[in-house]
C-alpha positions as CSV (number, residue, x, y, z in Angstrom):
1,X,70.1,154.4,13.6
2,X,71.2,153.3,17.0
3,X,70.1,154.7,20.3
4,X,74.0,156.0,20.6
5,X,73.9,157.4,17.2
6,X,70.9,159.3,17.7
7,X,71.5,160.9,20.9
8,X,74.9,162.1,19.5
9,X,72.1,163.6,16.1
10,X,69.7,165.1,18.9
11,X,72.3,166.9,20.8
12,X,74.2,168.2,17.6
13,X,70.7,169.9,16.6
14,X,70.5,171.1,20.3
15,X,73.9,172.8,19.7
16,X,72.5,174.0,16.8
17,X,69.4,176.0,17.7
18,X,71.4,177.0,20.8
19,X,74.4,178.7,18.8
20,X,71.5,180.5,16.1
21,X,71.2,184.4,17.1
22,X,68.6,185.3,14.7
23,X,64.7,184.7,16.2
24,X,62.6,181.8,15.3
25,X,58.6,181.9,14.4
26,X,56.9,180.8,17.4
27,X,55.5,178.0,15.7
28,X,58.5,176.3,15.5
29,X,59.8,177.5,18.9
30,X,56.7,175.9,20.7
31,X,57.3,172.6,18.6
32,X,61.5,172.5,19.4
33,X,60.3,173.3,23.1
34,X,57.7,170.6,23.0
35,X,59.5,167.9,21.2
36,X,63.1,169.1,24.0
37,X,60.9,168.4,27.2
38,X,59.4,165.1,25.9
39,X,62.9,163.8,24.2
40,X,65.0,164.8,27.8
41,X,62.2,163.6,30.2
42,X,62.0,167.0,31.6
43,X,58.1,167.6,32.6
44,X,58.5,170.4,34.8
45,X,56.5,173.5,34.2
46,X,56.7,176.2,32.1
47,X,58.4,179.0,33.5
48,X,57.5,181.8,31.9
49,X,56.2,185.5,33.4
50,X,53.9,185.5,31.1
51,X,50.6,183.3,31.6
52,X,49.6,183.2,28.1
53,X,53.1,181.9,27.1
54,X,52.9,179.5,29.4
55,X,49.3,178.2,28.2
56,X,50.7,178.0,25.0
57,X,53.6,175.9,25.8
58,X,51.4,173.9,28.0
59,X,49.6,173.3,24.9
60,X,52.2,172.4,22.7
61,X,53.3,170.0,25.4
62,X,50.1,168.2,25.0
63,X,50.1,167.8,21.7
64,X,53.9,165.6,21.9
65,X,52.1,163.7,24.6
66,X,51.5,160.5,22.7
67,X,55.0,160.4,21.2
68,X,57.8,158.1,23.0
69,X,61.5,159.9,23.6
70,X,63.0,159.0,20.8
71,X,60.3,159.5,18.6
72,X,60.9,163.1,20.1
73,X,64.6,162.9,19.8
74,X,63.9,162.0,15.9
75,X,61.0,165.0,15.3
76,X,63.4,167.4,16.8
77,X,66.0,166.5,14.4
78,X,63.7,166.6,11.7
79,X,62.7,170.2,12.8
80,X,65.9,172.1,13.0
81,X,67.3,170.2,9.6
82,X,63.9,171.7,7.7
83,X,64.6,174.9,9.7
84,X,68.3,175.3,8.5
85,X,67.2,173.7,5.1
86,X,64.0,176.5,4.4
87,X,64.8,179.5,6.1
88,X,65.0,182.5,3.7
């Protein structure tokens, strides 16, 4: 897969979290926030009101660490498409 290819994968899963209504487990929303931050360089702070939320995605952060963008890009897209594909 080119880079081209899988940008245009990566933001086609964005659009499809973004237009689901229904909640996700937090598991999975910690992973998708984890794996978004790393695969669009965006290393800000979590934002939360909460402290405990943001320890948690603080930690989820550190665990996607090690992985490059793309490598993100690609887990990502391998998230939401077992999301879609499992839910009951």
């Amino acid at each position: 897969m080119t880079s081209e290819e899988l940008d245009i994968e990566f933001r086609d899963a964005v659009s499809r979290i973004n237009a689901h209504t229904e909640p996700f487990p937090a598991d999975v929303l910690l992973k998708l926030y984890a794996y978004y931050k790393k695969a669009t360089n965006d290393y800000g702070r979590p934002k939360s009101r909460e402290a405990l939320i943001n320890a948690f995605k603080t930690n989820a952060l550190f665990q996607a660490q090690d992985i490059t963008q793309d490598e993100a890009k690609r887990k990502y897209i391998e998230l939401v498409n077992n999301y879609f594909l499992y839910r009951k």
